[in-house]
N, C-alpha and C positions, 0 to 999 in steps of 0.2 A: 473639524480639520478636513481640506481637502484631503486629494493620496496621496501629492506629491509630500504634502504636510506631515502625515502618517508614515512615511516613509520615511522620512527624515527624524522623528518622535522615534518611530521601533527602530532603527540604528541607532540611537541615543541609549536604548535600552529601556524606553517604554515598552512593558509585557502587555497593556491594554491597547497599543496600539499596534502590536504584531498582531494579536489576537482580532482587533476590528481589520485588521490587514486582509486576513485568512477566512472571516466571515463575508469580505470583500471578492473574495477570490471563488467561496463557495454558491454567488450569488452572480448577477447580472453587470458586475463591473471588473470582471475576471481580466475581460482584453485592456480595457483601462492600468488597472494595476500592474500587471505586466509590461505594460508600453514604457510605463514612471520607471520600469526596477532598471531594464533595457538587459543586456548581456550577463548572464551569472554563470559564475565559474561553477561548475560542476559539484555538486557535495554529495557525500558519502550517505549511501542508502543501504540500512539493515530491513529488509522484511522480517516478519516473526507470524507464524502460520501454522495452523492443526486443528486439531478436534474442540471440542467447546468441552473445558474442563481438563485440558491437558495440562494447563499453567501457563498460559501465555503471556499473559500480565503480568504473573509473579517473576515468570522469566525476562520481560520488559524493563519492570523495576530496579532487576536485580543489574541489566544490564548496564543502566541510565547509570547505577550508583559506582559500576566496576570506570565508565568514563568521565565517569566526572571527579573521581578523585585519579585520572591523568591530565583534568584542567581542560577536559575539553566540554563545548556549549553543546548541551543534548538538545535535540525536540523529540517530544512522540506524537505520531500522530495514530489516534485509537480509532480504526473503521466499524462506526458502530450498525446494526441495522434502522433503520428508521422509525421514529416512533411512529406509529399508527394514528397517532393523536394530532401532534404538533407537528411529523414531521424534520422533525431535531434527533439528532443523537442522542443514544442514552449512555448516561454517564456510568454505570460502571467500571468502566477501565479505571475513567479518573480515582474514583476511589481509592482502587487498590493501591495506585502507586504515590496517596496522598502524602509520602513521606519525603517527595519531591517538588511538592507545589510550593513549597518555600523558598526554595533553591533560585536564587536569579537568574544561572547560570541554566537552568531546564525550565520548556517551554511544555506541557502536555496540552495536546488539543483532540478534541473528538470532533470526529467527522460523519456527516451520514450519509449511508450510500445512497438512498434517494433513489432508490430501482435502479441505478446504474450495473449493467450488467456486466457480471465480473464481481464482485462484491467491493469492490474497491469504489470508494466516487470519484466521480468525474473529475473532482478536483482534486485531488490526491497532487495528480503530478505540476500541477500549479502552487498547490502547497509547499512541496516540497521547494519551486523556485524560488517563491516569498523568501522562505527558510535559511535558504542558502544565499541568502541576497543581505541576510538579517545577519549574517555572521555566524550562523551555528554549523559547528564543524560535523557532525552525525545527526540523520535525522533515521529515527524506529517507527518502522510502519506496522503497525500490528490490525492485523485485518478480522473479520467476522468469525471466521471457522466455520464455513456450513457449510464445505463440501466442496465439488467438484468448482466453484467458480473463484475458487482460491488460488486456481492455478494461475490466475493472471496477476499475481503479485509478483511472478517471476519479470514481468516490464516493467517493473519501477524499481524493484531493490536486486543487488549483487553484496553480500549473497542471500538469498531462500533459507530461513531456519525453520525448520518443521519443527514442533513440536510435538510428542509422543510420549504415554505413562506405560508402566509394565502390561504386560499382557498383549495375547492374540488379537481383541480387538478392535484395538487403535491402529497399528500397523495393516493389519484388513483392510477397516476402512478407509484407510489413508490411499494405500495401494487402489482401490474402488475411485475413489476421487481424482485420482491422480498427482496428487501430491506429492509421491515418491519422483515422481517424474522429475519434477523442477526443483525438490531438494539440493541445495547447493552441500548443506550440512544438517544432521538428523540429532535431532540431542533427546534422550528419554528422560524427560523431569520424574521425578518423584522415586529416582532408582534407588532408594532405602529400600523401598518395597518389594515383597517377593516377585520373582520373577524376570527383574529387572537384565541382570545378567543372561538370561534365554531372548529375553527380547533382543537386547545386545546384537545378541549372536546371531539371532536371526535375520535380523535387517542386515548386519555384516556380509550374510551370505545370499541378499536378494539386491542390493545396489551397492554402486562404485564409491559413495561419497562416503565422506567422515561421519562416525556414527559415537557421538557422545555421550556420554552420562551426567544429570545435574540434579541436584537439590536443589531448588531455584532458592525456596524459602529462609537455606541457612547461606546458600552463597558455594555450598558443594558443586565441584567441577566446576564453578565461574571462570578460573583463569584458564580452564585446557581451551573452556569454548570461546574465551574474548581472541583469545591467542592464534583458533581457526577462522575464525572471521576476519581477522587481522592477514592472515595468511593467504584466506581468497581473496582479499580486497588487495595487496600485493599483485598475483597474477591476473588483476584486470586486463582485459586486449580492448583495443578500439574496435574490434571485431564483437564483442560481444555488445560493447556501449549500443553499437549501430543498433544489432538485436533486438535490445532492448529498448531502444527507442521507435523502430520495427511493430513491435508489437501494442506499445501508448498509441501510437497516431490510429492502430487500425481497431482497436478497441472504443477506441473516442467514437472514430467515425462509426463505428458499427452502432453504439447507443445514440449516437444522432439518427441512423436512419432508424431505428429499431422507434423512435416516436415521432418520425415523421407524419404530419398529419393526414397523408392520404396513401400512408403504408394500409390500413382496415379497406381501402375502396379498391385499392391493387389486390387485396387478397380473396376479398369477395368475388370480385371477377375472374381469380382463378379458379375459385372455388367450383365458380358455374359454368367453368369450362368457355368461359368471354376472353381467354385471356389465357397465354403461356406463361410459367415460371418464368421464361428465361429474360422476356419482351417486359413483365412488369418489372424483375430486376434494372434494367435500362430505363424503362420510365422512371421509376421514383430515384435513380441514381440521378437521370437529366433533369429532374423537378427538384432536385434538391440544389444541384449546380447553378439551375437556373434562378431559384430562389435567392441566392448565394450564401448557400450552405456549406460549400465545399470552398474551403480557402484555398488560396494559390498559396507555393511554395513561400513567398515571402510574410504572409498572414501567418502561418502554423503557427510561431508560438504564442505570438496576441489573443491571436481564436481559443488555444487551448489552453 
């Protein structure tokens, strides 16, 4: 099938043609696919983000299963790191939350970042338009967990769920990463556990946002936290949409020039003192314009 054919199959409610949709999107007919969908109303984006072994997943799961018995169409999209091998995603997300792959109503897809800096891939926010073009009312982004380049999940999703387990150093390192920064909402999965209650308290008294408790695994705290994400997706402003849309485009562009092909020959020349910082800055921005790497205002969303 062509796209426009695909396109017309996944609003029918083909899942193998949303899925070749999204492989479309993470490949060389990105601009293509996006031209077919034309104008998408906005859809609701949860991030979900933290340390590796906080429960992200288990919190993803839990979350899918808390909306979709309100009847509404989930996607997840799982940012995984790239396999070394193939180059693909690895699927463990999928697994965890194998108790929804049957669901028609839920879409789970894994993505790889593909060196895309930021941990997020390039495609992420293309995916998400597919998504929302597809009819699903929530889409979950749940990203890598490895630190400091987590923080740019804060441009695609409102709100930011950190996640975090009992003890010193989760919170630590979160706070080291930055994480705390762009926290919309902090939830501490696994609060059976000792200490759960001191963590609490502690994040309590180092940042301004809501700071939750959850058992992801039995569904503990699921309604306090569906109920704050619900609440900040309420006080949405156009003020922050812009933001965050702010910060996609300058993300994009930054891993476009970050493998520019003659970014290693601007930096060799600074190296040897042939060349100022600020004059190779301007060349390889003019080399890319001139290549036509840099879209005009009317291209953005095609290109991206």
């Amino acid at each position: 099938m062509n796209v426009a054919e695909l396109v017309a199959a996944a609003r029918g409610g083909s899942q193998r043609a949303a899925g070749r949709l999204l492989s479309l999107v993470e490949g060389g007919q990105r601009s293509e696919v996006l031209a077919v969908l034309g104008p998408v109303a906005p859809v609701r984006v949860v991030g979900v983000t933290g340390p590796p072994g906080a429960g992200k997943s288990t919190t993803v799961a839990a979350l899918v299963g808390a909306y979709r018995e309100r009847g509404l169409r989930v996607a997840v999209l799982a940012v995984d790191p790239s396999s070394p091998y193939s180059g693909g995603a690895l699927l463990g997300d999928r697994i965890r939350m194998s108790a929804h792959t049957g669901d028609p109503g839920v879409l789970i897809r894994s993505l790889a970042t593909r060196g895309h800096l930021g941990g997020l891939a390039a495609a992420v926010p293309a995916a998400v338009r597919v998504l929302g073009a597809l009819g699903f009312d929530l889409v979950l982004v749940e990203t890598v967990g490895v630190g400091q380049s987590e923080i740019e999940i804060a441009a695609v999703a409102d709100p930011t769920v950190v996640v975090l387990t009992p003890g010193a150093g989760d919170a630590v390192q979160a706070a080291k990463a930055g994480l705390l920064e762009v926290a919309d909402l902090i939830v501490v999965n696994k609060s059976d556990r000792d200490g759960a209650d001191q963590t609490v308290r502690d994040l309590r008294a180092e940042v301004g946002v809501p700071v939750l408790k959850l058992v992801a695994s039995r569904g503990d705290g699921l309604p306090e936290l569906t109920a704050a994400i619900d609440a900040h997706h309420r006080n949405e402003t156009p003020a922050r949409r812009a933001a965050r849309a702010h910060a996609q485009i300058l993300s994009l562009a930054q891993s476009r020039l970050r493998t520019h092909p003659e970014l290693a020959a601007l930096a060799a020349e600074v190296a040897e003192g042939n060349q100022d910082p600020y004059t190779a800055a301007e060349l390889l921005l003019r080399r890319l314009r001139d290549a036509g790497g840099v879209p005009s205002p009317r291209r953005v969303d095609a290109t991206f």
